[in-house]
N, C-alpha and C positions, 0 to 999 in steps of 0.2 A: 793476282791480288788475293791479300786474308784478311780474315778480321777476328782478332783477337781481342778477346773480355778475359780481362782481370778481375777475381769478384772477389768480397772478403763479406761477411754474414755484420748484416747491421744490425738487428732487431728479430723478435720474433715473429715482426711479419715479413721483413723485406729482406730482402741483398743488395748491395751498391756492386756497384764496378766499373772500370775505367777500359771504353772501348777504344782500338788502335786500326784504322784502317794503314793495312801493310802491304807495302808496294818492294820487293827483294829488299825486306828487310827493311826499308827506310820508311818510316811513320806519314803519311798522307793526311792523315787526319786523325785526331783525338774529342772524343763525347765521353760521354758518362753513362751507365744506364741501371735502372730500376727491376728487382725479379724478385717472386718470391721466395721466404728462405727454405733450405734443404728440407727438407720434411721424406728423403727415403725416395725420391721421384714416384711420388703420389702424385695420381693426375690430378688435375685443379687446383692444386693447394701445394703444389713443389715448383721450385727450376730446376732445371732438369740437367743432369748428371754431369760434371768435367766431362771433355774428349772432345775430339773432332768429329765435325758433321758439313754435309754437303748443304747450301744454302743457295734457294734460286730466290729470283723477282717474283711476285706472284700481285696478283689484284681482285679485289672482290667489293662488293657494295659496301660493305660495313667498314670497310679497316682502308678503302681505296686502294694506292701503291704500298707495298710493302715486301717484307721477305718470309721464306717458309723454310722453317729448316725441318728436313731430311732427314729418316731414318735414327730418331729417336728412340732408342730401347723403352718400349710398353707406353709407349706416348706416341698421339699424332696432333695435327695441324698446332705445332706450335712456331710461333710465326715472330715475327721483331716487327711491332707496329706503334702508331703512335700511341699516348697515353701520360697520365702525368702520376696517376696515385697507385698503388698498391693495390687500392679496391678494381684497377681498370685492367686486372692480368688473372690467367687462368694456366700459367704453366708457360707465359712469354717473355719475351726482352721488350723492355722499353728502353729508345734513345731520350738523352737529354742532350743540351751542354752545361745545364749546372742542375746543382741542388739545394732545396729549399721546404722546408713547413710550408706549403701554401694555402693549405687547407684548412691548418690549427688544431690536426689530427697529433702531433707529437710524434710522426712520422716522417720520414725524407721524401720528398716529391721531385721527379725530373721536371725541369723548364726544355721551353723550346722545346719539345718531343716534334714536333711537327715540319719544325726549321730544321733538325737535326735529322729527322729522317729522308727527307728531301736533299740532304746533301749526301744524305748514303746513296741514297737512289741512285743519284749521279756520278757520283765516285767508282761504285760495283757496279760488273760487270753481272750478264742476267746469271751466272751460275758462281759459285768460292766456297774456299772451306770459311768454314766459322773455327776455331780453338780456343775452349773455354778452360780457364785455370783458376785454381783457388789461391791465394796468395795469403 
């Protein structure tokens, strides 16, 4: 299994893009998800660079169940956890299934980030590549 993100740059704060859980090829499941925009993969304030990376299950107090992706050039623990706004990421993916102003910031917010990560959880296996494109 993979999981592919399609991102395309929405604002000068955010990124959208349409995640694909891939099973030989055939689409398993479709989310959406929120990241900050390109900024140079600057820690804290970038997402961090197209390419493939190895992504495990991981769990901690703060973020509960989630995932950690793997050997990031000049970046660590950036992780795909729940969250809804912009303000809730420091170099991560957030899951959705849609998107929305919920906040009345003039910004895109994921929904369900929680519902949505929970079904990843279950879907992936504890270790897959991640493949992140710009479209």
């Amino acid at each position: 299994m993979e999981l592919l993100i399609e991102r395309y740059p929405h604002s000068k704060k955010e990124t959208i893009g349409s995640g694909f859980v891939l099973d030989n090829d055939f689409i398993k499941y479709e989310f959406l998800t929120l990241e900050l925009p390109w900024k140079d993969n600057q820690r804290r304030v970038s997402c961090i660079p197209i390419g493939e990376y190895t992504v495990v299950k991981r769990w901690s107090k703060k973020f509960g169940n989630h995932f950690h992706v793997l050997d990031v050039p000049n970046r660590d623990y950036i992780l795909i956890h729940k969250g809804n706004y912009h303000t809730d990421i420091l170099g991560c993916i957030l899951p959705g299934d849609d998107l929305d102003d919920i906040n009345d910031d003039n910004e895109v917010d994921v929904i369900n980030s929680t519902k949505t990560l929970n079904k990843l959880i279950k879907l992936l296996p504890s270790e897959f590549k991640l493949r992140i494109v710009n479209i």
